[in-house]
VOGU-3710 file (C-alpha; in Angstrom, 3 decimals, decimal comma):
1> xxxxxxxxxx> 7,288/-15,313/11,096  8,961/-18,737/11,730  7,121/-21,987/12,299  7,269/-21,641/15,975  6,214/-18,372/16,996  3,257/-19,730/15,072  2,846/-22,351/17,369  3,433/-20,058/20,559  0,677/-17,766/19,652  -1,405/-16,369/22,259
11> xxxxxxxxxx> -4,392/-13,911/22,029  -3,232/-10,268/22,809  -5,098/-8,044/25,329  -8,484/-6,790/24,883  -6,741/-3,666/26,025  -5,494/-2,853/22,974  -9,351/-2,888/21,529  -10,636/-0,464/24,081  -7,525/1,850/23,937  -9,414/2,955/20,225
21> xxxxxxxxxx> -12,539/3,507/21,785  -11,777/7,046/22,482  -11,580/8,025/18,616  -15,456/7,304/18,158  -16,129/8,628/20,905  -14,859/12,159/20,252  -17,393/12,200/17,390  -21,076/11,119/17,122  -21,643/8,033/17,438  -20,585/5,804/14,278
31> xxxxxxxxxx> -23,526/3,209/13,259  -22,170/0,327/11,589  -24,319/-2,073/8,926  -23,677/-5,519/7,723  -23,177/-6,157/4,551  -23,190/-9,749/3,015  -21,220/-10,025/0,109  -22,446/-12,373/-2,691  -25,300/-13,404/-0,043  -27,185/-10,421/-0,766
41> xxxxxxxxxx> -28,202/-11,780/-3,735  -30,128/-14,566/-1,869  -31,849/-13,162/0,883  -35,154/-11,675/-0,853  -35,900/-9,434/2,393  -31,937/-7,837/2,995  -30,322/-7,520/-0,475  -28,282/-4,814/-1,819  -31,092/-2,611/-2,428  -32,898/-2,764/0,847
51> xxxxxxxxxx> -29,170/-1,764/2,168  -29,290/1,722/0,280  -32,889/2,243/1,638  -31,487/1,741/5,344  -28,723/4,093/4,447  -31,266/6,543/3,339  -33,790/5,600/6,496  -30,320/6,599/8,587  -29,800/9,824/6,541  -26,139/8,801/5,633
61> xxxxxxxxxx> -24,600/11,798/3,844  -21,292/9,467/3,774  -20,764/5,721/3,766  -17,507/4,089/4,826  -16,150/1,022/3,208  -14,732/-1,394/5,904  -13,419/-3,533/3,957  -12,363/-2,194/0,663  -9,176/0,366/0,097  -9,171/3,950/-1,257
71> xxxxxxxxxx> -7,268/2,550/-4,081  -9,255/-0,169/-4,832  -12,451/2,308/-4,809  -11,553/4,744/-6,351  -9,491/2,642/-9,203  -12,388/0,404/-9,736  -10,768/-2,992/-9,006  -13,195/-3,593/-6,217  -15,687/-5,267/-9,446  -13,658/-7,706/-10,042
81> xxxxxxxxxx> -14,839/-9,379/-6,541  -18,503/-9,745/-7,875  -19,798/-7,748/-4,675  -23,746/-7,028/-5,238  -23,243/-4,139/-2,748  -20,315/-3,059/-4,238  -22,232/-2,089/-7,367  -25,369/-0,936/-6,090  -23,323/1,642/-4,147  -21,731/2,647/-7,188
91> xxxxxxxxxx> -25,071/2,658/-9,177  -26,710/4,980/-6,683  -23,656/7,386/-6,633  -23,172/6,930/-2,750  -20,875/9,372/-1,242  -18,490/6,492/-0,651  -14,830/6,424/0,409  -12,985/2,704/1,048  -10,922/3,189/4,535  -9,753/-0,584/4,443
101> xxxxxxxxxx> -6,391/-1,049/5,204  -4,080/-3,229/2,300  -4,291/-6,432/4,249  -2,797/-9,108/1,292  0,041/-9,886/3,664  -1,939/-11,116/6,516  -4,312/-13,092/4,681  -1,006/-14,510/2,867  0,040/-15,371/6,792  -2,744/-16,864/7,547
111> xxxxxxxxxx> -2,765/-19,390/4,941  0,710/-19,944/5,466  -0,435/-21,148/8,725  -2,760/-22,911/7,709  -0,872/-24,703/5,078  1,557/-25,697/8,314  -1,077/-26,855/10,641  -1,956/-29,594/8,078  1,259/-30,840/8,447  0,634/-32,284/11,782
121> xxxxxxxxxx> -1,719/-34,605/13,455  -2,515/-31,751/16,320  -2,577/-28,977/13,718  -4,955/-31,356/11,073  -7,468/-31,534/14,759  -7,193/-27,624/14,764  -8,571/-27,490/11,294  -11,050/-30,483/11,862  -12,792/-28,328/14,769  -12,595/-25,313/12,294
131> xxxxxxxxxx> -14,058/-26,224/9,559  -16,974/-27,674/11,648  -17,875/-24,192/12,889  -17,638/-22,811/9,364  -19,904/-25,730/8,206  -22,275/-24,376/11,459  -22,346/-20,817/10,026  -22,922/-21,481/7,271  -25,710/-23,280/7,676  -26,965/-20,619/10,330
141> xxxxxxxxxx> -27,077/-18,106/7,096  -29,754/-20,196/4,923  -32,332/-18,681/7,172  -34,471/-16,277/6,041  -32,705/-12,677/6,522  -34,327/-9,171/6,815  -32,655/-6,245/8,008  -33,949/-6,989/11,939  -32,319/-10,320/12,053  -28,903/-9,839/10,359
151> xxxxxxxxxx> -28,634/-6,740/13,139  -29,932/-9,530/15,673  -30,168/-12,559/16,463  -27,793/-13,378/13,615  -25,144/-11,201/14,537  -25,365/-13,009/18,358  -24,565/-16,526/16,009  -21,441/-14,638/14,220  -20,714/-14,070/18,130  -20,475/-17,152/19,211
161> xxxxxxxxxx> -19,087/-17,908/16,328  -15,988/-15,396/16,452  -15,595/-17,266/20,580  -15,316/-20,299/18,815  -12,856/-19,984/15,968  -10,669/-17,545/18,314  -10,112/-20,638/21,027  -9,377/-23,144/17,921  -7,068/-20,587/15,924  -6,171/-18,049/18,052
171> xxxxxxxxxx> -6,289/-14,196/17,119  -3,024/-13,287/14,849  -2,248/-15,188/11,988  -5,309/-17,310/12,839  -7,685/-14,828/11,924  -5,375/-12,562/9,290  -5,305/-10,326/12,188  -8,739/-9,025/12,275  -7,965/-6,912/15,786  -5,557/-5,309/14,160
181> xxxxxxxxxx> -6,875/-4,514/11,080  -10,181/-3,518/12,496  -8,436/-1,089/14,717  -7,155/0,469/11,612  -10,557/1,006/10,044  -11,282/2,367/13,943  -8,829/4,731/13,104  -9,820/5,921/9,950  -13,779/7,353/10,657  -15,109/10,404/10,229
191> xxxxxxxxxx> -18,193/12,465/12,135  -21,117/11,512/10,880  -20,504/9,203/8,512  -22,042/5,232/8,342  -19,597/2,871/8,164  -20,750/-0,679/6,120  -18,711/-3,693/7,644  -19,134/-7,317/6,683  -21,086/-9,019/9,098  -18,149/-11,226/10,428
201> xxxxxxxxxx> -16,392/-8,084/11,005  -19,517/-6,435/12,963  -18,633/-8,170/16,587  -15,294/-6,756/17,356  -16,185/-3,270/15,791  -19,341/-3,001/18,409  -16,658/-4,196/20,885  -14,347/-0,986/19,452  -17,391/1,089/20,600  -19,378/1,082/17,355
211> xxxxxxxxxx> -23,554/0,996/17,964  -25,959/-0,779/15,473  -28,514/1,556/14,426  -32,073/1,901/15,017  -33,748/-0,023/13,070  -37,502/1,318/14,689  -40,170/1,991/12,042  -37,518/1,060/9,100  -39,260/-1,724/5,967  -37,982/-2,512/2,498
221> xxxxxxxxxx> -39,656/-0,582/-0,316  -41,167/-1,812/-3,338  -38,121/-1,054/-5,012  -36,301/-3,939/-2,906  -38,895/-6,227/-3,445  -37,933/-5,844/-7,400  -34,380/-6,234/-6,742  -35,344/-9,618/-5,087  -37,418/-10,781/-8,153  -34,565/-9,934/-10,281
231> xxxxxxxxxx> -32,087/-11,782/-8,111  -34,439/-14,931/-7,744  -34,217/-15,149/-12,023  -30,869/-15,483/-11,616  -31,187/-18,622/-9,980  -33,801/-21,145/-11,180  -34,668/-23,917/-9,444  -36,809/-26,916/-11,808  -40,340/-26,012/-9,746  -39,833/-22,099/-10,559
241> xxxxxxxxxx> -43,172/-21,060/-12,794  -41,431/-19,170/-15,395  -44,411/-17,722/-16,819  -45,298/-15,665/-13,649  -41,028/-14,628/-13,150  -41,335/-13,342/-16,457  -44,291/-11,397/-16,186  -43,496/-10,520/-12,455  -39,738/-9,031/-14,214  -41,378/-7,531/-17,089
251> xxxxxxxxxx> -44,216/-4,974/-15,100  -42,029/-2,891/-13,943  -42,242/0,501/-15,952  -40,428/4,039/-14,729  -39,399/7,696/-15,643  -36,113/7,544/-17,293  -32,487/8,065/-15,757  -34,448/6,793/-12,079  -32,773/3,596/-10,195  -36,211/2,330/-10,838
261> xxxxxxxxxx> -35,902/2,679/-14,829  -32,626/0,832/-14,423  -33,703/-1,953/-12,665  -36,085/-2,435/-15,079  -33,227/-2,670/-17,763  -31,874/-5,299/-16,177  -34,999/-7,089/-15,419  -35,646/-7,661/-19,002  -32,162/-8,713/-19,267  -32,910/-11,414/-16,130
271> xxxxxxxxxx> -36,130/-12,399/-18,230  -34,338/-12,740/-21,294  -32,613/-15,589/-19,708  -35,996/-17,144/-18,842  -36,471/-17,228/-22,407  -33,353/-18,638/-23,626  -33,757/-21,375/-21,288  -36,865/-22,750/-22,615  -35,880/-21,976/-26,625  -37,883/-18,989/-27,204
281> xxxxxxxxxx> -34,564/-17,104/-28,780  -36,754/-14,269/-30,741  -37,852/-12,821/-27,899  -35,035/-13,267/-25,719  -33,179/-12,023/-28,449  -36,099/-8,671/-28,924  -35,528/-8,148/-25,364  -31,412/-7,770/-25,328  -31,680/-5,489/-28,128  -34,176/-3,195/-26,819
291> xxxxxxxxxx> -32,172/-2,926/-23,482  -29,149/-2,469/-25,409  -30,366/0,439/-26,893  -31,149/2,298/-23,760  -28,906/3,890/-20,747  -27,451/0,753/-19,591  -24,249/1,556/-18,656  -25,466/1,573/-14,852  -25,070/-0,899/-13,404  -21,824/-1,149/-14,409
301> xxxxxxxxxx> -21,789/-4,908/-14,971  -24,863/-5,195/-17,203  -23,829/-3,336/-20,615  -21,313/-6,421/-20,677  -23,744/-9,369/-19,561  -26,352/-7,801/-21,912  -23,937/-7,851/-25,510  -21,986/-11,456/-24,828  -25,828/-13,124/-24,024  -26,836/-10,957/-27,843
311> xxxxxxxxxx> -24,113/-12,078/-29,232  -25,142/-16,001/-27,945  -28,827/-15,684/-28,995  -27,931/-13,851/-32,465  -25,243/-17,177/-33,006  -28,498/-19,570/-32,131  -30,452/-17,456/-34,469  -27,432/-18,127/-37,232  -27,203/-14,098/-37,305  -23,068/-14,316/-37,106
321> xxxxxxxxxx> -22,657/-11,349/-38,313  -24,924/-9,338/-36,130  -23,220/-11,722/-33,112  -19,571/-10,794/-33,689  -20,640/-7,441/-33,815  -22,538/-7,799/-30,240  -19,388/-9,789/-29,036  -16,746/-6,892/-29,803  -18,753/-4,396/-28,387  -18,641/-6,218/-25,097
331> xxxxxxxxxx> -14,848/-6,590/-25,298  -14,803/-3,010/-26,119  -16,244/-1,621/-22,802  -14,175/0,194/-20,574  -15,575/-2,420/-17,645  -16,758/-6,029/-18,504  -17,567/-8,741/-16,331  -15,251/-11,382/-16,198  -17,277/-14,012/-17,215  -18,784/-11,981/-19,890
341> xxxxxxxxxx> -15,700/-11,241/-21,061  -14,589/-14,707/-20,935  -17,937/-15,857/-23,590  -17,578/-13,048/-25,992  -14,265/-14,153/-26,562  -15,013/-17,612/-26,770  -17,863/-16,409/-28,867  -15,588/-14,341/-31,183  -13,460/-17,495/-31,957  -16,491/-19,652/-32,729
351> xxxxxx> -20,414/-19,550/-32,725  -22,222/-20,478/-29,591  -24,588/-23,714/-29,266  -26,698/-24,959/-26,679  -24,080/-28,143/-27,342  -21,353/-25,694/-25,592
//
Protein backbone atom coordinates (compact mmCIF):
# COMPACT_ATOMS: atom_id res chain seq x y z
CA UNK A 1 0.00 0.00 0.00
CA UNK A 2 1.68 3.37 -0.88
CA UNK A 3 1.66 6.45 1.31
CA UNK A 4 -1.28 7.88 -0.41
CA UNK A 5 -3.89 5.44 -0.72
CA UNK A 6 -3.26 5.65 3.00
CA UNK A 7 -4.20 9.03 3.07
CA UNK A 8 -7.33 8.53 0.68
CA UNK A 9 -8.86 6.00 2.90
CA UNK A 10 -12.46 5.93 3.31
CA UNK A 11 -14.69 3.57 5.41
CA UNK A 12 -16.21 0.76 3.17
CA UNK A 13 -19.96 -0.07 3.22
CA UNK A 14 -21.74 -1.48 6.06
CA UNK A 15 -23.05 -3.65 3.28
CA UNK A 16 -20.40 -5.76 3.24
CA UNK A 17 -21.10 -6.53 7.23
CA UNK A 18 -24.68 -7.50 6.70
CA UNK A 19 -24.01 -9.52 3.46
CA UNK A 20 -22.46 -12.30 6.36
CA UNK A 21 -25.39 -12.14 8.33
CA UNK A 22 -26.99 -14.91 6.49
CA UNK A 23 -24.27 -17.59 7.66
CA UNK A 24 -25.48 -17.28 11.43
CA UNK A 25 -28.48 -17.17 10.56
CA UNK A 26 -28.78 -20.56 8.84
CA UNK A 27 -27.78 -22.02 12.22
CA UNK A 28 -28.90 -21.30 15.83
CA UNK A 29 -28.18 -18.45 16.97
CA UNK A 30 -24.31 -17.94 17.89
CA UNK A 31 -23.88 -16.22 21.54
CA UNK A 32 -20.77 -14.43 21.75
CA UNK A 33 -18.76 -13.63 25.33
CA UNK A 34 -16.13 -11.14 26.11
CA UNK A 35 -13.16 -12.06 27.13
CA UNK A 36 -10.52 -9.62 28.67
CA UNK A 37 -7.20 -10.68 28.20
CA UNK A 38 -4.66 -9.97 31.01
CA UNK A 39 -7.68 -7.90 32.69
CA UNK A 40 -9.21 -10.93 33.89
CA UNK A 41 -6.84 -11.16 36.34
CA UNK A 42 -8.10 -7.88 37.96
CA UNK A 43 -11.63 -7.87 37.99
CA UNK A 44 -12.46 -10.10 41.23
CA UNK A 45 -16.25 -10.56 40.00
CA UNK A 46 -15.46 -11.57 35.88
CA UNK A 47 -12.11 -13.44 35.80
CA UNK A 48 -11.17 -16.40 33.89
CA UNK A 49 -12.92 -18.71 36.06
CA UNK A 50 -16.28 -17.08 36.34
CA UNK A 51 -15.93 -17.23 32.28
CA UNK A 52 -15.91 -21.20 32.29
CA UNK A 53 -18.90 -21.12 34.76
CA UNK A 54 -20.93 -18.89 32.13
CA UNK A 55 -19.85 -21.31 29.49
CA UNK A 56 -21.18 -24.06 31.57
CA UNK A 57 -24.48 -21.82 32.72
CA UNK A 58 -24.85 -21.61 28.57
CA UNK A 59 -24.30 -25.40 28.15
CA UNK A 60 -21.42 -24.82 25.57
CA UNK A 61 -20.49 -28.26 24.20
CA UNK A 62 -17.92 -26.14 21.91
CA UNK A 63 -16.15 -22.83 22.38
CA UNK A 64 -14.77 -20.79 19.50
CA UNK A 65 -11.62 -18.81 19.73
CA UNK A 66 -12.08 -15.37 17.99
CA UNK A 67 -9.07 -14.36 18.16
CA UNK A 68 -6.53 -17.06 18.26
CA UNK A 69 -5.59 -19.49 15.06
CA UNK A 70 -5.97 -23.29 14.71
CA UNK A 71 -2.29 -23.33 14.55
CA UNK A 72 -1.57 -21.35 17.28
CA UNK A 73 -4.11 -23.61 19.46
CA UNK A 74 -3.45 -26.46 18.70
CA UNK A 75 0.61 -25.89 18.58
CA UNK A 76 0.53 -24.26 21.90
CA UNK A 77 2.10 -20.87 21.02
CA UNK A 78 -1.00 -19.10 22.16
CA UNK A 79 1.00 -19.22 26.08
CA UNK A 80 3.42 -17.29 25.16
CA UNK A 81 0.79 -14.20 25.17
CA UNK A 82 0.22 -14.61 29.03
CA UNK A 83 -3.70 -14.90 28.35
CA UNK A 84 -5.44 -15.92 31.87
CA UNK A 85 -8.30 -17.28 29.69
CA UNK A 86 -6.17 -18.85 27.46
CA UNK A 87 -5.03 -21.23 30.18
CA UNK A 88 -7.99 -21.74 32.12
CA UNK A 89 -9.56 -23.04 28.89
CA UNK A 90 -6.83 -25.31 28.49
CA UNK A 91 -6.88 -26.35 32.24
CA UNK A 92 -10.55 -27.28 32.07
CA UNK A 93 -10.09 -29.28 28.77
CA UNK A 94 -12.71 -27.04 26.87
CA UNK A 95 -13.76 -28.41 23.63
CA UNK A 96 -11.93 -25.52 22.01
CA UNK A 97 -10.97 -24.85 18.38
CA UNK A 98 -9.10 -21.22 17.42
CA UNK A 99 -11.03 -19.94 14.06
CA UNK A 100 -8.88 -16.62 14.01
CA UNK A 101 -7.68 -15.76 10.87
CA UNK A 102 -3.43 -15.13 10.58
CA UNK A 103 -3.76 -11.40 10.76
CA UNK A 104 0.33 -10.39 11.33
CA UNK A 105 0.15 -8.50 8.06
CA UNK A 106 -2.53 -6.13 8.93
CA UNK A 107 -1.44 -5.33 12.26
CA UNK A 108 2.13 -4.83 10.45
CA UNK A 109 -0.09 -2.19 8.14
CA UNK A 110 -1.41 -0.60 10.64
CA UNK A 111 1.63 0.40 12.36
CA UNK A 112 3.10 1.23 9.23
CA UNK A 113 0.49 3.80 9.20
CA UNK A 114 0.88 4.80 12.10
CA UNK A 115 4.56 5.20 11.97
CA UNK A 116 3.59 7.67 8.75
CA UNK A 117 0.98 9.71 10.40
CA UNK A 118 3.66 10.89 12.90
CA UNK A 119 5.41 12.26 10.24
CA UNK A 120 3.09 15.09 9.78
CA UNK A 121 1.59 17.85 11.74
CA UNK A 122 -2.18 16.66 10.55
CA UNK A 123 -1.29 12.99 10.98
CA UNK A 124 0.59 13.77 14.74
CA UNK A 125 -3.42 15.59 15.48
CA UNK A 126 -4.86 12.15 14.26
CA UNK A 127 -2.86 10.36 16.86
CA UNK A 128 -3.29 13.19 19.55
CA UNK A 129 -7.26 12.61 19.35
CA UNK A 130 -6.45 8.79 19.44
CA UNK A 131 -4.65 8.26 22.07
CA UNK A 132 -7.09 10.44 24.14
CA UNK A 133 -9.89 7.93 23.55
CA UNK A 134 -7.58 5.05 24.45
CA UNK A 135 -6.59 7.01 27.63
CA UNK A 136 -10.81 7.28 28.04
CA UNK A 137 -11.15 3.47 27.81
CA UNK A 138 -9.01 2.74 29.61
CA UNK A 139 -9.94 4.43 32.34
CA UNK A 140 -13.68 3.30 31.69
CA UNK A 141 -12.22 -0.44 32.49
CA UNK A 142 -10.96 0.30 36.25
CA UNK A 143 -14.56 -0.06 37.21
CA UNK A 144 -15.67 -2.77 38.95
CA UNK A 145 -16.64 -5.66 36.31
CA UNK A 146 -19.06 -8.67 36.74
CA UNK A 147 -20.36 -10.63 34.05
CA UNK A 148 -23.75 -8.16 33.76
CA UNK A 149 -21.72 -5.12 33.11
CA UNK A 150 -18.96 -6.25 30.69
CA UNK A 151 -22.24 -7.66 28.54
CA UNK A 152 -23.72 -4.04 29.34
CA UNK A 153 -23.24 -1.01 29.97
CA UNK A 154 -19.55 -1.56 29.26
CA UNK A 155 -19.87 -2.96 26.02
CA UNK A 156 -22.23 0.42 25.10
CA UNK A 157 -18.61 2.44 26.23
CA UNK A 158 -16.47 0.03 23.76
CA UNK A 159 -19.40 1.39 21.37
CA UNK A 160 -18.89 4.62 21.49
CA UNK A 161 -15.68 3.97 21.64
CA UNK A 162 -15.30 1.91 18.24
CA UNK A 163 -17.58 5.51 16.67
CA UNK A 164 -14.85 7.36 17.91
CA UNK A 165 -11.58 5.82 16.84
CA UNK A 166 -13.34 4.84 13.35
CA UNK A 167 -13.95 8.86 12.52
CA UNK A 168 -10.17 9.63 13.77
CA UNK A 169 -8.53 6.50 11.93
CA UNK A 170 -10.78 5.29 9.63
CA UNK A 171 -11.65 1.45 9.16
CA UNK A 172 -8.68 -0.32 7.00
CA UNK A 173 -5.31 0.03 7.97
CA UNK A 174 -6.59 2.21 10.83
CA UNK A 175 -8.01 -0.48 12.68
CA UNK A 176 -5.76 -3.65 11.17
CA UNK A 177 -8.89 -4.25 9.36
CA UNK A 178 -11.12 -5.46 12.01
CA UNK A 179 -14.34 -5.65 9.37
CA UNK A 180 -12.56 -7.75 7.52
CA UNK A 181 -11.11 -9.95 9.74
CA UNK A 182 -14.19 -10.26 11.82
CA UNK A 183 -16.07 -11.30 8.77
CA UNK A 184 -13.65 -14.10 8.53
CA UNK A 185 -14.27 -15.41 12.03
CA UNK A 186 -18.21 -14.79 10.72
CA UNK A 187 -17.33 -17.20 8.33
CA UNK A 188 -15.82 -19.76 10.19
CA UNK A 189 -18.84 -20.81 13.02
CA UNK A 190 -20.37 -23.74 13.61
CA UNK A 191 -24.16 -24.75 15.02
CA UNK A 192 -24.20 -24.59 18.33
CA UNK A 193 -21.13 -23.65 19.34
CA UNK A 194 -20.14 -20.28 21.75
CA UNK A 195 -17.89 -18.21 20.26
CA UNK A 196 -15.42 -16.08 23.00
CA UNK A 197 -14.42 -12.64 21.33
CA UNK A 198 -12.42 -9.91 23.00
CA UNK A 199 -14.56 -7.33 24.15
CA UNK A 200 -13.30 -4.67 21.57
CA UNK A 201 -14.17 -7.12 19.01
CA UNK A 202 -17.86 -7.74 20.54
CA UNK A 203 -19.57 -4.48 18.71
CA UNK A 204 -19.14 -5.26 15.11
CA UNK A 205 -19.74 -9.10 15.67
CA UNK A 206 -23.40 -8.20 17.30
CA UNK A 207 -23.57 -5.90 14.23
CA UNK A 208 -22.64 -9.33 11.99
CA UNK A 209 -25.82 -10.71 13.67
CA UNK A 210 -24.24 -12.29 16.75
CA UNK A 211 -26.68 -12.05 20.18
CA UNK A 212 -25.17 -11.73 23.76
CA UNK A 213 -26.52 -14.36 25.85
CA UNK A 214 -28.82 -14.49 28.64
CA UNK A 215 -27.33 -13.76 31.39
CA UNK A 216 -30.93 -14.29 33.68
CA UNK A 217 -30.41 -16.21 36.94
CA UNK A 218 -26.47 -16.70 36.05
CA UNK A 219 -23.74 -15.78 39.56
CA UNK A 220 -20.11 -16.68 40.06
CA UNK A 221 -19.49 -19.76 42.20
CA UNK A 222 -17.36 -20.14 45.07
CA UNK A 223 -14.90 -21.51 42.90
CA UNK A 224 -14.51 -17.92 41.16
CA UNK A 225 -14.41 -16.23 44.22
CA UNK A 226 -11.02 -18.40 44.91
CA UNK A 227 -9.67 -17.64 41.62
CA UNK A 228 -10.07 -13.91 42.63
CA UNK A 229 -8.20 -14.39 45.99
CA UNK A 230 -5.51 -16.06 44.15
CA UNK A 231 -5.28 -13.33 41.55
CA UNK A 232 -5.43 -10.45 44.24
CA UNK A 233 -1.90 -12.27 45.86
CA UNK A 234 -0.48 -11.68 42.84
CA UNK A 235 -0.65 -8.16 43.23
CA UNK A 236 0.05 -6.58 46.64
CA UNK A 237 -0.61 -3.34 47.38
CA UNK A 238 1.42 -1.87 50.97
CA UNK A 239 -2.25 -1.80 53.00
CA UNK A 240 -2.94 -5.62 51.92
CA UNK A 241 -3.21 -7.69 55.50
CA UNK A 242 -1.10 -10.53 54.57
CA UNK A 243 -2.00 -12.57 57.41
CA UNK A 244 -5.73 -12.91 56.38
CA UNK A 245 -4.49 -13.46 52.17
CA UNK A 246 -2.57 -16.16 53.47
CA UNK A 247 -4.98 -17.84 55.47
CA UNK A 248 -7.86 -16.83 53.02
CA UNK A 249 -5.28 -18.86 50.08
CA UNK A 250 -4.43 -21.59 52.32
CA UNK A 251 -8.37 -22.99 53.36
CA UNK A 252 -9.06 -24.21 50.45
CA UNK A 253 -8.95 -28.16 50.62
CA UNK A 254 -10.46 -30.64 47.64
CA UNK A 255 -10.72 -34.27 46.20
CA UNK A 256 -7.80 -34.81 44.04
CA UNK A 257 -7.47 -34.44 40.10
CA UNK A 258 -10.77 -31.65 40.62
CA UNK A 259 -10.15 -27.89 39.18
CA UNK A 260 -10.79 -27.18 42.77
CA UNK A 261 -7.67 -29.36 44.05
CA UNK A 262 -5.67 -27.44 41.47
CA UNK A 263 -6.44 -24.19 42.39
CA UNK A 264 -5.51 -24.97 45.59
CA UNK A 265 -1.95 -25.95 44.24
CA UNK A 266 -1.48 -22.84 43.06
CA UNK A 267 -2.85 -21.00 45.93
CA UNK A 268 -0.14 -22.20 48.11
CA UNK A 269 2.16 -21.30 45.43
CA UNK A 270 0.44 -17.46 45.47
CA UNK A 271 0.93 -17.68 49.40
CA UNK A 272 4.32 -18.77 49.17
CA UNK A 273 5.05 -15.46 47.71
CA UNK A 274 3.38 -13.78 50.71
CA UNK A 275 5.97 -15.40 52.61
CA UNK A 276 8.98 -14.64 50.73
CA UNK A 277 8.06 -11.14 50.81
CA UNK A 278 8.16 -10.64 54.42
CA UNK A 279 11.45 -13.18 55.01
CA UNK A 280 9.74 -16.15 56.26
CA UNK A 281 11.81 -18.45 53.53
CA UNK A 282 11.15 -21.94 55.55
CA UNK A 283 7.82 -21.91 54.98
CA UNK A 284 7.65 -20.41 51.73
CA UNK A 285 10.17 -22.74 50.91
CA UNK A 286 7.80 -26.00 52.83
CA UNK A 287 5.08 -24.77 50.74
CA UNK A 288 6.87 -24.96 47.02
CA UNK A 289 8.02 -28.30 47.84
CA UNK A 290 4.88 -29.78 48.92
CA UNK A 291 3.13 -28.38 45.72
CA UNK A 292 5.89 -29.61 43.75
CA UNK A 293 5.30 -32.91 44.70
CA UNK A 294 1.74 -33.09 43.64
CA UNK A 295 -0.18 -33.01 40.04
CA UNK A 296 0.87 -29.65 39.07
CA UNK A 297 1.35 -29.83 35.68
CA UNK A 298 -2.21 -28.08 35.18
CA UNK A 299 -2.16 -25.21 34.85
CA UNK A 300 0.28 -25.37 32.48
CA UNK A 301 2.25 -22.32 33.62
CA UNK A 302 2.63 -23.21 37.30
CA UNK A 303 5.05 -26.42 37.33
CA UNK A 304 7.54 -23.66 35.92
CA UNK A 305 6.69 -20.61 38.32
CA UNK A 306 6.64 -23.18 41.19
CA UNK A 307 10.63 -24.76 40.56
CA UNK A 308 12.48 -21.20 39.46
CA UNK A 309 10.68 -19.46 42.92
CA UNK A 310 12.31 -23.20 44.83
CA UNK A 311 15.15 -22.79 43.29
CA UNK A 312 15.22 -18.75 44.64
CA UNK A 313 14.15 -19.64 48.23
CA UNK A 314 16.55 -22.86 48.41
CA UNK A 315 19.60 -20.11 47.10
CA UNK A 316 18.32 -17.68 50.19
CA UNK A 317 18.36 -20.70 52.34
CA UNK A 318 22.23 -21.32 50.99
CA UNK A 319 20.78 -24.90 49.82
CA UNK A 320 22.69 -24.50 46.16
CA UNK A 321 22.64 -27.67 45.56
CA UNK A 322 19.04 -28.48 46.15
CA UNK A 323 18.46 -24.90 44.01
CA UNK A 324 20.29 -25.89 40.81
CA UNK A 325 18.53 -28.93 40.97
CA UNK A 326 14.97 -26.99 41.26
CA UNK A 327 16.34 -24.57 38.50
CA UNK A 328 17.04 -27.41 35.77
CA UNK A 329 13.97 -29.00 36.33
CA UNK A 330 12.19 -25.84 35.33
CA UNK A 331 14.31 -25.50 32.18
CA UNK A 332 13.54 -29.04 31.59
CA UNK A 333 9.70 -28.74 31.15
CA UNK A 334 8.22 -29.23 27.97
CA UNK A 335 6.31 -25.59 28.64
CA UNK A 336 7.87 -22.85 30.93
CA UNK A 337 6.87 -19.46 31.42
CA UNK A 338 8.94 -17.00 29.99
CA UNK A 339 9.82 -15.22 32.84
CA UNK A 340 10.37 -18.31 34.76
CA UNK A 341 12.46 -19.43 32.35
CA UNK A 342 14.29 -16.28 32.18
CA UNK A 343 15.22 -16.62 36.50
CA UNK A 344 16.14 -20.21 36.47
CA UNK A 345 18.61 -19.41 34.07
CA UNK A 346 19.80 -16.48 35.67
CA UNK A 347 19.59 -18.61 38.74
CA UNK A 348 21.66 -21.46 37.18
CA UNK A 349 24.55 -18.98 36.41
CA UNK A 350 24.57 -17.53 39.92
CA UNK A 351 22.65 -17.74 43.34
CA UNK A 352 19.70 -15.50 43.87
CA UNK A 353 19.62 -12.56 46.62
CA UNK A 354 17.09 -10.31 47.72
CA UNK A 355 20.13 -7.74 46.48
CA UNK A 356 19.09 -8.99 42.76
Amino acid sequence: MTELQIETLVIPSRKKIHCLVNVVATHRTVNVIATLGALHAKSPLYNAQTVLELLNFLGAKKVLLANTTAQSWQSGTWRDLDDPMLFALEDARINCFGIAPDWAWAEAEQQKMLEFLQQFPQGQKRLAEFNTAERDLKTALEIPLDAQTVHGSLLETVTAHHQRTTQILEEGPGTAHRIERLQKVVAALEPDAVLLATLDDVPVLLEMGLELPDLTGFAPSEASRFRAIIDRAYRLEDHDDLDALVHQLLALDAPADTSLARMALEARFAASGLYLAVGDWASARDLLEAVSQGQFERPSYLAGYVLARLGQVRDLMLERDRAKRAYTAALALSFCPLEARTVAQAGLAQPFSLSE
